[in-house]
PyMOL CGO cylinders between C-alpha atoms (Angstrom):
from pymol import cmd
from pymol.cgo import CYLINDER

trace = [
    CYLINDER, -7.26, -39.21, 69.45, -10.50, -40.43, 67.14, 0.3, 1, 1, 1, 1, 1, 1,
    CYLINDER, -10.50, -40.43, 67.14, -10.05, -36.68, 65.41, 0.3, 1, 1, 1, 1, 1, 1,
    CYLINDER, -10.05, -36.68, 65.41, -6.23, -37.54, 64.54, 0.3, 1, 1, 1, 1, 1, 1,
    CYLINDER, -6.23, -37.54, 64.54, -7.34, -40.79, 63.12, 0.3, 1, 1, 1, 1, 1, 1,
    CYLINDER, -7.34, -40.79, 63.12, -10.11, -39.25, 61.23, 0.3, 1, 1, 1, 1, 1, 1,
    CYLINDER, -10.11, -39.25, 61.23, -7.35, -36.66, 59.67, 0.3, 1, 1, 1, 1, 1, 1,
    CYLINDER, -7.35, -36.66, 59.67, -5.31, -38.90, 58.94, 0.3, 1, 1, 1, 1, 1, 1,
    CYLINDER, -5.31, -38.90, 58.94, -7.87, -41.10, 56.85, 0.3, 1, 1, 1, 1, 1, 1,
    CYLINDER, -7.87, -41.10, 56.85, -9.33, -37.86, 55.33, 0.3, 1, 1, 1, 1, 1, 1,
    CYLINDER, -9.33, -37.86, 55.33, -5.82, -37.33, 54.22, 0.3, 1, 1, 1, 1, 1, 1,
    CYLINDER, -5.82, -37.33, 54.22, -5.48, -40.50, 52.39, 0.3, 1, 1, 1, 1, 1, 1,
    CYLINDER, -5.48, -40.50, 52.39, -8.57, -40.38, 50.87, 0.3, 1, 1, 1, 1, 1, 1,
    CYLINDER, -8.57, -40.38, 50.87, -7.48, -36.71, 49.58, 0.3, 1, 1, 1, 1, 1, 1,
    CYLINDER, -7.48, -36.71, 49.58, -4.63, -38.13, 48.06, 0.3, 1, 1, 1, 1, 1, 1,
    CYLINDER, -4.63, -38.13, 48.06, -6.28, -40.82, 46.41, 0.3, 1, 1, 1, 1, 1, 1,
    CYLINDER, -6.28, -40.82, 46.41, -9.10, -38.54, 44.78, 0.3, 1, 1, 1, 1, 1, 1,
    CYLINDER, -9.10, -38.54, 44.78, -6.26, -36.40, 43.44, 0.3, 1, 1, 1, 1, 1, 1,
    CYLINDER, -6.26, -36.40, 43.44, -4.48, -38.67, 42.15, 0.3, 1, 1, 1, 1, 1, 1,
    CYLINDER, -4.48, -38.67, 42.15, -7.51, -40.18, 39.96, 0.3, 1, 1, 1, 1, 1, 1,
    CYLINDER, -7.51, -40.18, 39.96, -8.56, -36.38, 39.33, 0.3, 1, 1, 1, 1, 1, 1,
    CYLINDER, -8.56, -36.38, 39.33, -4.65, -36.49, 37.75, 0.3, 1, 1, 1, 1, 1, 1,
    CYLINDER, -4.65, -36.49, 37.75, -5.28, -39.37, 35.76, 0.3, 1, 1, 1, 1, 1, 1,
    CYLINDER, -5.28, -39.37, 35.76, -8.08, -37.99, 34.10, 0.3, 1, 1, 1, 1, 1, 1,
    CYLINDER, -8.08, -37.99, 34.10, -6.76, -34.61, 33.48, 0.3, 1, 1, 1, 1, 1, 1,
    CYLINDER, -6.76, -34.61, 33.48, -3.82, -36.49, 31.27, 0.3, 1, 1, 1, 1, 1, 1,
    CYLINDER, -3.82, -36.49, 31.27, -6.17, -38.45, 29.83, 0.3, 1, 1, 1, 1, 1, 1,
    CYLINDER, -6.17, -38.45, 29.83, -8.18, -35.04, 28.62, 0.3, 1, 1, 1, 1, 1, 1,
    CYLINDER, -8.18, -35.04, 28.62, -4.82, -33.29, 27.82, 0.3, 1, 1, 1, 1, 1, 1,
    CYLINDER, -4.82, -33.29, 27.82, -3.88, -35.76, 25.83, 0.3, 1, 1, 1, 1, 1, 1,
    CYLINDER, -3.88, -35.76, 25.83, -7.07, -35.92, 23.59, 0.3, 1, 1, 1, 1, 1, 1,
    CYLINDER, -7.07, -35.92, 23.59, -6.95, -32.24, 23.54, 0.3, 1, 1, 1, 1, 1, 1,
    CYLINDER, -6.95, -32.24, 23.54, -3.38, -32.37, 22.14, 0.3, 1, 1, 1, 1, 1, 1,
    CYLINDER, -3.38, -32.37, 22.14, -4.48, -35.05, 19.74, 0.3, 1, 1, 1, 1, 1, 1,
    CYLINDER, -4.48, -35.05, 19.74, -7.74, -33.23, 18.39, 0.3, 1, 1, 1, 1, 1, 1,
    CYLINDER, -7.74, -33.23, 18.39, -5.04, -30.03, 18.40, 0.3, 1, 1, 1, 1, 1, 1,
    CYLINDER, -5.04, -30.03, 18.40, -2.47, -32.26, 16.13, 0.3, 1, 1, 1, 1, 1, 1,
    CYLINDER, -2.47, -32.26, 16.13, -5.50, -33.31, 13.91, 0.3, 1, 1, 1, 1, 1, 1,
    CYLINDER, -5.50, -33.31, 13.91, -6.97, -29.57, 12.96, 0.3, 1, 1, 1, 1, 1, 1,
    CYLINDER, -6.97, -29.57, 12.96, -3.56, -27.69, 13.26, 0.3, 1, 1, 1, 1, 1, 1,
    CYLINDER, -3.56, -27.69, 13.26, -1.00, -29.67, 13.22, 0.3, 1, 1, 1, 1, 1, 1,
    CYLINDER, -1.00, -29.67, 13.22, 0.61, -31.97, 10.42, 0.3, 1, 1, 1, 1, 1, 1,
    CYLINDER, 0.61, -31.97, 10.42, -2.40, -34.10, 10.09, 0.3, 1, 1, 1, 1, 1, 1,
    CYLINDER, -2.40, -34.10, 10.09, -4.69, -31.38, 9.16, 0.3, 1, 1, 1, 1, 1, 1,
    CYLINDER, -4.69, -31.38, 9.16, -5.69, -32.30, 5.73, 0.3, 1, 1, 1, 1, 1, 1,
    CYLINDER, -5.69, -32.30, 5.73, -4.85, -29.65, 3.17, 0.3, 1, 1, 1, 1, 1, 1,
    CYLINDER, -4.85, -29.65, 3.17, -7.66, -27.94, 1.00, 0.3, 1, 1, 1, 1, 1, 1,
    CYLINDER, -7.66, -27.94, 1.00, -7.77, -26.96, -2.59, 0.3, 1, 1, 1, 1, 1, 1,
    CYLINDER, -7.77, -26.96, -2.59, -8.97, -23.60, -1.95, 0.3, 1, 1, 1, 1, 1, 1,
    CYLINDER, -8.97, -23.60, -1.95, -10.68, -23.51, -5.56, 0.3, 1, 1, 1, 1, 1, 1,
    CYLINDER, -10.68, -23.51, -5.56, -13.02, -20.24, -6.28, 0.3, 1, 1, 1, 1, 1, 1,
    CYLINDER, -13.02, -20.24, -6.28, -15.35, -22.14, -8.27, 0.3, 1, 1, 1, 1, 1, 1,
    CYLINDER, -15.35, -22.14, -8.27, -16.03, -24.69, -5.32, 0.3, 1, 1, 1, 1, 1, 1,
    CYLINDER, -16.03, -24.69, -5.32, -16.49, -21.47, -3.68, 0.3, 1, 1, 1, 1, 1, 1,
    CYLINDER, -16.49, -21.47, -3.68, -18.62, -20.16, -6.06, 0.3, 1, 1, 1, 1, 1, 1,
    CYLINDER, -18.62, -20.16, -6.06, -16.41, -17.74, -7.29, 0.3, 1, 1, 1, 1, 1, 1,
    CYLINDER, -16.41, -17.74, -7.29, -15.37, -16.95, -10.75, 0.3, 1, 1, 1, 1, 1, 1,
    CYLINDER, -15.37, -16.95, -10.75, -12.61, -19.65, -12.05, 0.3, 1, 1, 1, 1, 1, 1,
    CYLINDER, -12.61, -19.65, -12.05, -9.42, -18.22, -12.15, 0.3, 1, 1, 1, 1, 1, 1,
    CYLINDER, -9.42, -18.22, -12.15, -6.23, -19.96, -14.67, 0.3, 1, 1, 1, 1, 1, 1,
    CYLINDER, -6.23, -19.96, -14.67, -3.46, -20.05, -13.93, 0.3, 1, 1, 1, 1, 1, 1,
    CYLINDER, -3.46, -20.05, -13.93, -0.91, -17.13, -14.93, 0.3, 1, 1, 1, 1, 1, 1,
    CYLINDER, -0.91, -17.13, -14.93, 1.57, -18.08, -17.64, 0.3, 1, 1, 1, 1, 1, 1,
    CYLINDER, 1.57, -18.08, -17.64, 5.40, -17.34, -17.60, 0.3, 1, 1, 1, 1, 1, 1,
    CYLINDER, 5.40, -17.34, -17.60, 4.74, -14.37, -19.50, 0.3, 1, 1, 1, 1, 1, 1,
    CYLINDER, 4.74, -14.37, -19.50, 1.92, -12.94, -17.88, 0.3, 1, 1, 1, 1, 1, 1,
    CYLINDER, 1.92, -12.94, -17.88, 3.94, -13.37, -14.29, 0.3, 1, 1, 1, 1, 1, 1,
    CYLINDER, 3.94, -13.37, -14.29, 7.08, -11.53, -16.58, 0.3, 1, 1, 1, 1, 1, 1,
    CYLINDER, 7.08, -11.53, -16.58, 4.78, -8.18, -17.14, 0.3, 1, 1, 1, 1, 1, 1,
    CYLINDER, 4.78, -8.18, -17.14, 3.20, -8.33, -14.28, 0.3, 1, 1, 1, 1, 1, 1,
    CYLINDER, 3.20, -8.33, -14.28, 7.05, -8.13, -12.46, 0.3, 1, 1, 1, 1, 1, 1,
    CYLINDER, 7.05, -8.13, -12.46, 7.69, -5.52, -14.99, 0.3, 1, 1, 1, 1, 1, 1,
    CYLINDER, 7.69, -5.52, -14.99, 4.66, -3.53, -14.30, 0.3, 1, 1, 1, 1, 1, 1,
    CYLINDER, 4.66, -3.53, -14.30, 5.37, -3.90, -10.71, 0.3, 1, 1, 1, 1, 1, 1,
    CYLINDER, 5.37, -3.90, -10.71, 9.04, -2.24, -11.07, 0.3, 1, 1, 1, 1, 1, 1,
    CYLINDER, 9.04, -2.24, -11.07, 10.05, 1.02, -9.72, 0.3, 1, 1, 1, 1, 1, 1,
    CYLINDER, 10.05, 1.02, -9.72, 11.46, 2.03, -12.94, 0.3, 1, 1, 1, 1, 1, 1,
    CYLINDER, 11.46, 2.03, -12.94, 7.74, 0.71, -15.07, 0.3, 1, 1, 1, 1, 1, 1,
    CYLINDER, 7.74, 0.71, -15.07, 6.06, 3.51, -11.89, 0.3, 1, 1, 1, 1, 1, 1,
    CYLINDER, 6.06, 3.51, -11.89, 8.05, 6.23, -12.05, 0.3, 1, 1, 1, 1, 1, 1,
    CYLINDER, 8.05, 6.23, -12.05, 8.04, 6.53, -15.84, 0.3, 1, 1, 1, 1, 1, 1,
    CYLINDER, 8.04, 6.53, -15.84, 4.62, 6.08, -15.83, 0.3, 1, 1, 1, 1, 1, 1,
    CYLINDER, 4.62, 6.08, -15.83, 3.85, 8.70, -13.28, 0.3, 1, 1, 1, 1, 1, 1,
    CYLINDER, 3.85, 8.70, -13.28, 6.13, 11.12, -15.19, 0.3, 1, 1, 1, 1, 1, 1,
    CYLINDER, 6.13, 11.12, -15.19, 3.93, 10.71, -18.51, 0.3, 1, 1, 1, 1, 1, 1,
    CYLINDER, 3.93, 10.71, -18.51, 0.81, 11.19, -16.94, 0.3, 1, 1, 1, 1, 1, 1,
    CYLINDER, 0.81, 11.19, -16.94, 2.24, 14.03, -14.97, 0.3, 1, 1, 1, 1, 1, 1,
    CYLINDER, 2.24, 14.03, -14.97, 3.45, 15.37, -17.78, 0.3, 1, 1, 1, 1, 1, 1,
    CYLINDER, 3.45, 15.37, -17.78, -0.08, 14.81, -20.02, 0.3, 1, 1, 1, 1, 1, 1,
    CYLINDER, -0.08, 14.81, -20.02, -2.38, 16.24, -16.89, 0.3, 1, 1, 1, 1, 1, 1,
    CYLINDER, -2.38, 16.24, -16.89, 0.12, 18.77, -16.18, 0.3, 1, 1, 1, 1, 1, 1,
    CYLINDER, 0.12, 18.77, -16.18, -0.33, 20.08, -20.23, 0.3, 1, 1, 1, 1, 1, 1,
    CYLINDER, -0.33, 20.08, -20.23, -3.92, 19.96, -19.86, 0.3, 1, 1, 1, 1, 1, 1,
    CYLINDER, -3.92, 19.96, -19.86, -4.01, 21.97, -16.70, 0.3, 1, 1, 1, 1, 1, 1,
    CYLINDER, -4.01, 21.97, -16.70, -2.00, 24.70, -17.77, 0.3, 1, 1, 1, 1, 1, 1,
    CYLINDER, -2.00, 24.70, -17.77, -3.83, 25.05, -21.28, 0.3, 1, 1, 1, 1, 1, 1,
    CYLINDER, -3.83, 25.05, -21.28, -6.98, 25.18, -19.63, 0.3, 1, 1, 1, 1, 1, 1,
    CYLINDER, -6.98, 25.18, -19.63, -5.93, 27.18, -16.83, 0.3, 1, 1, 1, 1, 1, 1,
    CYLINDER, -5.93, 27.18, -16.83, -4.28, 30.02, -19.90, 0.3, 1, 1, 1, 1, 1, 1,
    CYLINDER, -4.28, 30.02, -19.90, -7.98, 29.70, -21.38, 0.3, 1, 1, 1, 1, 1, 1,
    CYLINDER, -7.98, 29.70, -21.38, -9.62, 31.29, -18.11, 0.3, 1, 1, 1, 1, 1, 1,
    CYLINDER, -9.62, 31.29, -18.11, -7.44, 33.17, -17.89, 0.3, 1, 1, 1, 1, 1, 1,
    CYLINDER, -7.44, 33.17, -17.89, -7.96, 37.17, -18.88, 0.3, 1, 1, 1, 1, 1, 1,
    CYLINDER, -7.96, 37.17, -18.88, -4.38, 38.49, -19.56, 0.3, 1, 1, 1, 1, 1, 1,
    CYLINDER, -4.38, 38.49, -19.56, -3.07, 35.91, -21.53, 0.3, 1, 1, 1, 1, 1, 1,
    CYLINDER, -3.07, 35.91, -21.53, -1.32, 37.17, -24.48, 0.3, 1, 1, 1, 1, 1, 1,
    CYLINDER, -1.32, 37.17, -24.48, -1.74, 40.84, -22.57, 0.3, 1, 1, 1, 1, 1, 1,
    CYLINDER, -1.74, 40.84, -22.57, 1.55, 42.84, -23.82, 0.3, 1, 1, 1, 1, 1, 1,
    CYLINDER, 1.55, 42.84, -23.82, 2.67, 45.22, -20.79, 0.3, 1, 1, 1, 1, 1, 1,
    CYLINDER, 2.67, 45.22, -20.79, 4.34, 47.72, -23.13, 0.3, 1, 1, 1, 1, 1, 1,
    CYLINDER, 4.34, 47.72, -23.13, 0.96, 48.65, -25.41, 0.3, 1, 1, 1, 1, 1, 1,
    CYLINDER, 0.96, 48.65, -25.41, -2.10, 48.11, -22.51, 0.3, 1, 1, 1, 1, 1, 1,
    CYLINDER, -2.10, 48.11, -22.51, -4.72, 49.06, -25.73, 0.3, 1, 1, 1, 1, 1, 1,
    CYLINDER, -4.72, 49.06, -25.73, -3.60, 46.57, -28.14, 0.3, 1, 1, 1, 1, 1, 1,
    CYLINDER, -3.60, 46.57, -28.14, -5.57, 43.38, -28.49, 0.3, 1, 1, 1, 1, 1, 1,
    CYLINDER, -5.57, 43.38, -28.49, -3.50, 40.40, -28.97, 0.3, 1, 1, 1, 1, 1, 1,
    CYLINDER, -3.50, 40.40, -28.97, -3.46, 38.27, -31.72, 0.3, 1, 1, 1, 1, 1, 1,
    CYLINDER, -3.46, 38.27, -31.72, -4.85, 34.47, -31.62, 0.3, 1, 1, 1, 1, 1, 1,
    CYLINDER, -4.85, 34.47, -31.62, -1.40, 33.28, -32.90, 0.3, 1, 1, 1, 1, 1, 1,
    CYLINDER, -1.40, 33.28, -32.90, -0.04, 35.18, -29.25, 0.3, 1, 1, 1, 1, 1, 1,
    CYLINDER, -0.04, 35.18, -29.25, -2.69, 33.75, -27.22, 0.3, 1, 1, 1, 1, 1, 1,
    CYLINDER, -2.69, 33.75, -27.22, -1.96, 30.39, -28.81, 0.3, 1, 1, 1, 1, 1, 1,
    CYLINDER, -1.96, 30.39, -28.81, 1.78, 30.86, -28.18, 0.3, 1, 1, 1, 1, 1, 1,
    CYLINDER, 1.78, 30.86, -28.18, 1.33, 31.77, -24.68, 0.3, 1, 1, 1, 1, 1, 1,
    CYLINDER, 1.33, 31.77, -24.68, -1.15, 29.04, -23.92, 0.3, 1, 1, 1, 1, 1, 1,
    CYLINDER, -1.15, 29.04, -23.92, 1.17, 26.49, -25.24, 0.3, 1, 1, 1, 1, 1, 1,
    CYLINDER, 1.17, 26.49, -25.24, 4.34, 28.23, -23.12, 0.3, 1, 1, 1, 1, 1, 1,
    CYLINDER, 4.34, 28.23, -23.12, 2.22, 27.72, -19.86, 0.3, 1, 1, 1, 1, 1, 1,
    CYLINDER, 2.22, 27.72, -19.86, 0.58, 24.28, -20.87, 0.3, 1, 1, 1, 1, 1, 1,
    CYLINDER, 0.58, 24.28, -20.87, 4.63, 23.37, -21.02, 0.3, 1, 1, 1, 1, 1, 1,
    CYLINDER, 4.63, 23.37, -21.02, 5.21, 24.40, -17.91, 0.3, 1, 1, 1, 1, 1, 1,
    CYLINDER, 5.21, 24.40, -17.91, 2.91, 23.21, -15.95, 0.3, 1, 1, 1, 1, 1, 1,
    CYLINDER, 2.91, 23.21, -15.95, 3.13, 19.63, -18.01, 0.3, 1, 1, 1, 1, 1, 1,
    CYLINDER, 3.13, 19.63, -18.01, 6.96, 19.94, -16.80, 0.3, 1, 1, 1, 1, 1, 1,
    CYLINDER, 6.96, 19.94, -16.80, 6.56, 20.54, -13.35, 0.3, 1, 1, 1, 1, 1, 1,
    CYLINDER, 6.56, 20.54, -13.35, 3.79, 17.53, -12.83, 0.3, 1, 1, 1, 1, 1, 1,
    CYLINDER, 3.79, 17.53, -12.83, 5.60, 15.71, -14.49, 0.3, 1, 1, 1, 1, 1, 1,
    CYLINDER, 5.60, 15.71, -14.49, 9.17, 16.41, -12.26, 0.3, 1, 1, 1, 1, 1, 1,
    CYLINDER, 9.17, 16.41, -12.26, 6.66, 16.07, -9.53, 0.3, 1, 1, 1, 1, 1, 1,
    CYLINDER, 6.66, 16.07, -9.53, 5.10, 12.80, -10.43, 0.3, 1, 1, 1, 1, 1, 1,
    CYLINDER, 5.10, 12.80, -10.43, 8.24, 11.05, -10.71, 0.3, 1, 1, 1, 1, 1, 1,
    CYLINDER, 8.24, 11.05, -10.71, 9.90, 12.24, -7.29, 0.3, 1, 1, 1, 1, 1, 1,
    CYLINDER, 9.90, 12.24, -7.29, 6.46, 11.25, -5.80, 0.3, 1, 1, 1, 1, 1, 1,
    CYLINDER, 6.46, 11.25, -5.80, 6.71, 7.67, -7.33, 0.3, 1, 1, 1, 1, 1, 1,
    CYLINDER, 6.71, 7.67, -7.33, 10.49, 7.31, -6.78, 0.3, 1, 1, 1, 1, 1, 1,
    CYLINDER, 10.49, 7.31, -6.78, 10.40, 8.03, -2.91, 0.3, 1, 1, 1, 1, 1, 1,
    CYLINDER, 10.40, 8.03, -2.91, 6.98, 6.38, -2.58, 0.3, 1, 1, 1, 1, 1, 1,
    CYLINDER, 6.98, 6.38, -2.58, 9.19, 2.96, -4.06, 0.3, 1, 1, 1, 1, 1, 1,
    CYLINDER, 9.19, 2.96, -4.06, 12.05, 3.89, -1.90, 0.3, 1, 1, 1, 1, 1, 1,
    CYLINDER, 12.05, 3.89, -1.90, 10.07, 3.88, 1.32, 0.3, 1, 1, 1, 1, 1, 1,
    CYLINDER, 10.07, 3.88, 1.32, 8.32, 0.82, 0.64, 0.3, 1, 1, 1, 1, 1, 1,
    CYLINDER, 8.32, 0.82, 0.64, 11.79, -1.03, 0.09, 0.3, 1, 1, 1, 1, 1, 1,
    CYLINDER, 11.79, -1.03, 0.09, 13.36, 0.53, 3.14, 0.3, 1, 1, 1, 1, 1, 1,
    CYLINDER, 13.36, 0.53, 3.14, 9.69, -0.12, 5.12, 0.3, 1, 1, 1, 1, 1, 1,
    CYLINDER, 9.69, -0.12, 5.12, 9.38, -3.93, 3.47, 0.3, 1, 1, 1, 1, 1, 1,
    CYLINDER, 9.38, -3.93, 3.47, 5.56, -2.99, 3.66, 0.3, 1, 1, 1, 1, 1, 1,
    CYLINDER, 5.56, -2.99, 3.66, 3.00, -2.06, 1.19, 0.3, 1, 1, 1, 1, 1, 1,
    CYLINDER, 3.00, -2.06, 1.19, 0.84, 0.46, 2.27, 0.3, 1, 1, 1, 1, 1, 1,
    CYLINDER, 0.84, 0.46, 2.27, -0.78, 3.91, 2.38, 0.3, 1, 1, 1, 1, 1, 1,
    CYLINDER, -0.78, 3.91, 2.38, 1.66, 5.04, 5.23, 0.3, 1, 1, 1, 1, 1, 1,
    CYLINDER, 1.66, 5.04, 5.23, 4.34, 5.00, 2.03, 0.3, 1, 1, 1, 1, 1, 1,
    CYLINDER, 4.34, 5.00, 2.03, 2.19, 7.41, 0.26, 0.3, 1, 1, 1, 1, 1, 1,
    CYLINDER, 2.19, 7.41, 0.26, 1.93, 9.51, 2.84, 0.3, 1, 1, 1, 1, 1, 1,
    CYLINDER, 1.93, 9.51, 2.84, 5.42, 9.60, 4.05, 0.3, 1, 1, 1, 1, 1, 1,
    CYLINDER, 5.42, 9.60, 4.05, 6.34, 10.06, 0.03, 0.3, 1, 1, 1, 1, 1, 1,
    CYLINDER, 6.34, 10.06, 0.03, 3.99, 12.81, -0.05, 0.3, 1, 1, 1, 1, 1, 1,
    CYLINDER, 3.99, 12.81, -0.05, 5.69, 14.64, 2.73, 0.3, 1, 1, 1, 1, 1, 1,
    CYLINDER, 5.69, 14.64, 2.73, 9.26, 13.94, 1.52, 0.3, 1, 1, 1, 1, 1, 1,
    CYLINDER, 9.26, 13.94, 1.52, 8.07, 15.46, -1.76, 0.3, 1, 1, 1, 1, 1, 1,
    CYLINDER, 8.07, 15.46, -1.76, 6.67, 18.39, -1.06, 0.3, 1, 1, 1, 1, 1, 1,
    CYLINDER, 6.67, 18.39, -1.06, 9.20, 18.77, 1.68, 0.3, 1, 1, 1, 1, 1, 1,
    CYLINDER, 9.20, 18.77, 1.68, 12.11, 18.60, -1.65, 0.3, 1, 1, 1, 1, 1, 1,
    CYLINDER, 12.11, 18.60, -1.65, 9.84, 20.90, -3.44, 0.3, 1, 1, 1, 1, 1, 1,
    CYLINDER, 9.84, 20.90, -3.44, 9.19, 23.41, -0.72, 0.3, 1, 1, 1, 1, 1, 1,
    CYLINDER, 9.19, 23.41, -0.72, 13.49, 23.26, 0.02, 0.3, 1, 1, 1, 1, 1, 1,
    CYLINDER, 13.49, 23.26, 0.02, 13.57, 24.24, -3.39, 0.3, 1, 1, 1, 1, 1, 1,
    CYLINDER, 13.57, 24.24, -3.39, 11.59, 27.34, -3.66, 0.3, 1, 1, 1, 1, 1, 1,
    CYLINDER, 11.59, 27.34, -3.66, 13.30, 28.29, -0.30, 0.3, 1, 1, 1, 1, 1, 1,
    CYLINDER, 13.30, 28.29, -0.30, 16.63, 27.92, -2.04, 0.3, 1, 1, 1, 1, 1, 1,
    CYLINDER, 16.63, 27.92, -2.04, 15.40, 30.02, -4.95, 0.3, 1, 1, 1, 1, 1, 1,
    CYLINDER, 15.40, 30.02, -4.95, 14.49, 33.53, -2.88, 0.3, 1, 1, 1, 1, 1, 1,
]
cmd.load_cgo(trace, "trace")
C-alpha cells in the first residue's frame, strides 16, 4: 500500500515538473520567435547596400536613356542582327584566308598547264570569302534566334540555352544538307 502512495505522489510531482518545464519552453519559443521577427521578419532594419561602404567602386545611377539602350541591346532583334554581321565579317575572313592556303585556287580544269592570272585568283578568293561570309552569317543568326527563343520559352538565362540552340542549329543545318542529296 506505501508503494501505491509513493506512485501516486511521484505522479504528481511528474506533472508538476512538466508543467513548469512547459512554461519555460513558451517562454523560450516565444523569444525565439521574437529574435526571429527582429532579424527576418518586418522589423529587420533595411540596409543601403552601397559599394563604396563596401569598398567597392561607386556606381551612379543609370539614366532613362542608358536603361533605353541597354533594353535595346538586350533585344532579340539588337542579337540576332548582330550575330549575323559578325558572322558575316568572320565568315569573309575565313574563306579569304582559307582561298590563300589554298593550292588550286584559280586552277582552270580545262588547261591543267596554264598558270592563272592574279585578277582569277583574286576573283576566286573573293567568290569563296562570299560564301563562307554568307553561310556564318545564315548560321549566326539561326544560332542567336533559337538561343532567344529558348530562353523565352525556358524563362531562364543560361548556358543550357546555348547548348540546346546549338543542337537545334546544327540539327536545321544538318536536315538541310540531308534534304539536298
Amino acid at each position: 500500500m506505501a508503494a501505491t502512495v509513493g506512485s501516486g505522489n511521484a505522479s504528481v510531482s511528474d506533472t508538476q515538473a512538466s508543467t513548469s518545464a512547459d512554461r519555460s519552453y513558451e517562454g523560450s519559443t516565444f523569444q525565439y520567435s521574437m529574435v526571429l521577427e527582429h532579424l527576418i521578419g518586418e522589423k529587420r532594419p533595411i540596409k543601403d547596400l552601397n559599394p563604396t561602404v563596401m569598398g567597392g567602386l561607386p556606381n551612379p545611377m543609370k539614366t532613362d536613356d542608358q536603361k533605353m539602350i541597354e533594353q535595346g541591346m538586350e533585344s532579340c532583334a539588337f542579337k540576332a542582327v548582330l550575330a549575323c554581321v559578325g558572322g558575316f565579317v568572320l565568315g569573309g575572313a575565313f574563306g579569304v584566308f582559307t582561298a590563300g592556303i589554298d593550292t588550286n585556287v584559280g586552277f582552270d580544269p580545262k588547261d591543267p598547264m596554264r598558270t592563272p592570272t592574279a585578277r582569277e585568283v583574286l576573283k576566286d578568293m573573293g567568290q569563296r570569302g562570299m560564301s563562307y561570309a554568307k553561310n556564318f552569317a545564315v548560321i549566326g543568326a539561326m544560332f542567336s534566334c533559337t538561343e532567344c527563343i529558348i530562353e523565352s520559352h525556358r524563362g531562364k538565362s543560361d548556358w543550357k540555352n546555348a547548348v540546346y540552340s546549338g543542337c537545334v542549329t546544327g540539327g536545321a543545318i544538318g536536315f538541310r544538307g540531308a534534304l539536298s542529296t
